[in-house]
C-alpha positions as CSV (number, residue, x, y, z in Angstrom):
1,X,84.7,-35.2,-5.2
2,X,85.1,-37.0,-2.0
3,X,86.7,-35.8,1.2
4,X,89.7,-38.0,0.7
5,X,90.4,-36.6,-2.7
6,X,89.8,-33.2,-1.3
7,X,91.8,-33.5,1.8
8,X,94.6,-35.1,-0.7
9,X,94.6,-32.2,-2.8
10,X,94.8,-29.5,-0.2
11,X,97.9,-31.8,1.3
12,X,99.7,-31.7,-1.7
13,X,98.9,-27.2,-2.3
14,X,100.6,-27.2,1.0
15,X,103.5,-29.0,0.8
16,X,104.4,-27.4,-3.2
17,X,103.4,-23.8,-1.6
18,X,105.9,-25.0,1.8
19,X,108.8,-26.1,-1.0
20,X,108.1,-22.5,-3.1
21,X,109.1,-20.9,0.1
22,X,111.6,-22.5,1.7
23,X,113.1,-23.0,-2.3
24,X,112.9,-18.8,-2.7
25,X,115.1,-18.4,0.9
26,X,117.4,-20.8,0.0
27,X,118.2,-19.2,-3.4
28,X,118.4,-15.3,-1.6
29,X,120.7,-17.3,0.9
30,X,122.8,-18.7,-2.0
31,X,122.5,-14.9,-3.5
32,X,123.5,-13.1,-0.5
33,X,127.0,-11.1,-0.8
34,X,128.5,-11.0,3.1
35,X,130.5,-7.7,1.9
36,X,127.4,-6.3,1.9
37,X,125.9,-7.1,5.1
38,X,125.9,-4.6,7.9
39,X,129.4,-4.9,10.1
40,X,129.8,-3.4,13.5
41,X,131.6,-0.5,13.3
42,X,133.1,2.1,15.6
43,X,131.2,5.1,14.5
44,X,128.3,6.3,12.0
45,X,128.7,4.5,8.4
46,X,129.7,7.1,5.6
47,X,127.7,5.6,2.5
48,X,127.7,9.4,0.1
49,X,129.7,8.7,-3.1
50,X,132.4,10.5,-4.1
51,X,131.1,13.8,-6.1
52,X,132.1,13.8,-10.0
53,X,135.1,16.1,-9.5
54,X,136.8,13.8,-7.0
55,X,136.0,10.3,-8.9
56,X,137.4,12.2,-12.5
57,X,140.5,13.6,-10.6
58,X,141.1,10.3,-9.1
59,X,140.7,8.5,-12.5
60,X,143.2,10.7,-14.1
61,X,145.6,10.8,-11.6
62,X,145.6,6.8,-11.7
63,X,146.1,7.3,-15.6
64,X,149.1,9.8,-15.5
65,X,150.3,8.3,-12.0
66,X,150.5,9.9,-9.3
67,X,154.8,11.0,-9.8
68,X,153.4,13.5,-13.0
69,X,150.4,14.2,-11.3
70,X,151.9,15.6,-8.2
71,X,155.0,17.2,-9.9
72,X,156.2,20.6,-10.0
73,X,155.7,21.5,-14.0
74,X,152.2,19.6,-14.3
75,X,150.0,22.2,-15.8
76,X,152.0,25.3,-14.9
77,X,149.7,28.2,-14.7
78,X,148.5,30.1,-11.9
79,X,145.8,27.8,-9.6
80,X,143.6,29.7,-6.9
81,X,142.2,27.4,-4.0
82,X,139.4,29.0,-2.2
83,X,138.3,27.1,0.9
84,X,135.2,28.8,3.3
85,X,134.4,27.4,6.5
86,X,131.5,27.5,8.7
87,X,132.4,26.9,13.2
88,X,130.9,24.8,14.8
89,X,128.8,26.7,17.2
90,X,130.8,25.0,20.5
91,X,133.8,26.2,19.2
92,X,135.5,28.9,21.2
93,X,137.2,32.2,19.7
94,X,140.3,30.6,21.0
95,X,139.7,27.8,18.9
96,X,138.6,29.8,15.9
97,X,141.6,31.8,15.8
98,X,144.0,28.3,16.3
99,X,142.6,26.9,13.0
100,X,142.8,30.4,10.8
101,X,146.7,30.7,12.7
102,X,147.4,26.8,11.8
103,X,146.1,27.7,8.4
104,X,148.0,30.7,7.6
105,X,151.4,29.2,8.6
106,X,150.8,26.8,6.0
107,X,152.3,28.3,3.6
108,X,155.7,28.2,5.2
109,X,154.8,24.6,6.3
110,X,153.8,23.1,2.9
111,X,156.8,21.7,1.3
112,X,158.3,19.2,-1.1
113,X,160.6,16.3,0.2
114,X,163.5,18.1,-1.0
115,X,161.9,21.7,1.1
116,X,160.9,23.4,-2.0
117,X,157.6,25.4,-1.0
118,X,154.8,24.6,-2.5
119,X,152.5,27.7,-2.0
120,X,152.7,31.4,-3.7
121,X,150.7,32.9,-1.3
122,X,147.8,32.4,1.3
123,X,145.5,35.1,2.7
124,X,142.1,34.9,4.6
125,X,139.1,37.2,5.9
126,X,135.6,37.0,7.6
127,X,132.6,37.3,5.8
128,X,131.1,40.8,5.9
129,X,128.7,40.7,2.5
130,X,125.1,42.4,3.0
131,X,124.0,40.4,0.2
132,X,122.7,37.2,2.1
133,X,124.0,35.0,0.2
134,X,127.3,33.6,2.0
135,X,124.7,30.1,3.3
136,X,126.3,30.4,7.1
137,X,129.9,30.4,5.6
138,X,132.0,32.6,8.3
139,X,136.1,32.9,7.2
140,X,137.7,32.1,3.7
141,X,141.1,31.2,3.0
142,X,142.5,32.0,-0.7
143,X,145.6,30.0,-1.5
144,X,147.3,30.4,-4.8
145,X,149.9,27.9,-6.4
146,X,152.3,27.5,-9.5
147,X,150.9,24.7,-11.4
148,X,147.7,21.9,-10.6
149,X,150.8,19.9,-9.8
150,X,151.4,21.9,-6.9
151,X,147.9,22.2,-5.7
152,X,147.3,18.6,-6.3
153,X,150.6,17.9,-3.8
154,X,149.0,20.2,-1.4
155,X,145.3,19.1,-1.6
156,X,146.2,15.4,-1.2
157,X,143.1,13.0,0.1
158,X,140.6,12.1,-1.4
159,X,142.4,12.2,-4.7
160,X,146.1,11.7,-3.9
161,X,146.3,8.8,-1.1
162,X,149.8,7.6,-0.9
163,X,151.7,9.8,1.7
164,X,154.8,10.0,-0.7
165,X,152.9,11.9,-3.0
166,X,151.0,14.5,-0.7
167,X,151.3,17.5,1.5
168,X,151.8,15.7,5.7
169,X,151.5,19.1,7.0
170,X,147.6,20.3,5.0
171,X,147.0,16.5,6.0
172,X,147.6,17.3,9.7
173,X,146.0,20.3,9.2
174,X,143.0,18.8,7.9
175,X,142.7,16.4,10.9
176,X,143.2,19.0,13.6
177,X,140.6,21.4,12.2
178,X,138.0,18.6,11.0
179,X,136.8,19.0,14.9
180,X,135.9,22.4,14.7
181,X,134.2,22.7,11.6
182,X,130.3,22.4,10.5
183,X,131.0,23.0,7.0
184,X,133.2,23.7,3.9
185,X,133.5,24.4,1.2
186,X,136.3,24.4,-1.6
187,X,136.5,25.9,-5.3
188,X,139.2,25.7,-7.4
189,X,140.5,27.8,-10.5
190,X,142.7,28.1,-13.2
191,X,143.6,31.7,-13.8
192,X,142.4,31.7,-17.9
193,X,142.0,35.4,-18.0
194,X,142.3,38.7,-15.7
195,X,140.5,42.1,-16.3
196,X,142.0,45.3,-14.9
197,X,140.9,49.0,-15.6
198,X,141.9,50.9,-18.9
199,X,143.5,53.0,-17.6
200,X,145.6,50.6,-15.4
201,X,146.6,48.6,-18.2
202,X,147.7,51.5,-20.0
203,X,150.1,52.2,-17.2
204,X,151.3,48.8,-17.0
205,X,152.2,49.1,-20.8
206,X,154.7,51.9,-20.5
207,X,156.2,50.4,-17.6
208,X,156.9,47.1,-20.0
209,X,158.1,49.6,-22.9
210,X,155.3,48.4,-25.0
């Protein structure tokens, strides 16, 4: 092989293995989606997806709407709401106390359009189990409501997110304590089935003429 043929050869590698590359950027160019390139943004970008809870009660209050989902009689039944913070450690006793006042107050605050209340009753407490267990969690709030319909009126965001169809004042709530918080955590009941001494629920019986 002579050095023309050689050099000729090695010309024309180069130029297919040039046209491979600039061919492959072309095509991610023409690939690209610009919804998903980074964008400047005024604070940390939140990229956890929605837990399985929150994406199911979103789907199904999408399916009923969110009228029957946030109404009165929608799954009537006594709902318990437990929520459990954790302070930040900046934030003052002062500031503690605010939140747990702002909380409690609440349940005169949460209402319907029309001023119907929407909670039964709302208590709280700090932690003081030897067991170990509580992971930093330092005051819990129990809050107990008539129906999911109720709860789900009161709850609001993420599930509910049109403002006619959620509690303004939990919502203000939410934003004023948000500052003070490291974590929380929520767990929701329905009440299926309560267990009370013998000997209380004999008691009970007489009183109800049974």
């Amino acid at each position: 092989m002579d050095v023309r043929s050689l050099l000729s050869r090695r010309f024309i590698w180069g130029a297919a293995a040039l046209m491979s590359v600039v061919g492959l950027s072309q095509g991610f160019a023409a690939k690209a989606d610009p919804y998903s390139l980074p964008i400047a943004t005024s604070g940390p970008i939140k990229t956890d997806a929605p837990a399985g809870a929150t994406v199911a009660s979103q789907q199904l209050a999408r399916q009923v709407g969110y009228a029957q989902f946030t109404a009165a009689d929608w799954h009537v039944g006594t709902v318990r709401h437990m929520v459990m913070f954790k302070y930040k450690k900046d934030a003052t006793p002062a500031q503690r106390a605010e939140v747990a006042a702002r909380f409690l107050h609440l349940a005169q605050d949460s209402r319907r359009p029309d001023g119907r209340p929407v909670v039964v009753s709302l208590e709280t407490g700090f932690q003081n189990s030897g067991e170990g267990v509580e992971g930093g969690l330092q005051q819990a709030f129990l809050v107990t409501f008539r129906s999911e319909g109720d709860r789900n009126y009161y709850v609001g965001k993420p599930v509910v997110t049109d403002p006619a169809f959620f509690d303004p004042a939990h919502e203000a709530f939410k934003e004023f304590a948000g500052s003070y918080l490291d974590k929380v955590m929520v767990f929701d009941y329905d009440v299926l089935a309560v267990s009370t001494p013998a000997e209380k629920a004999r008691k009970a019986s007489r009183k109800s003429g049974k």
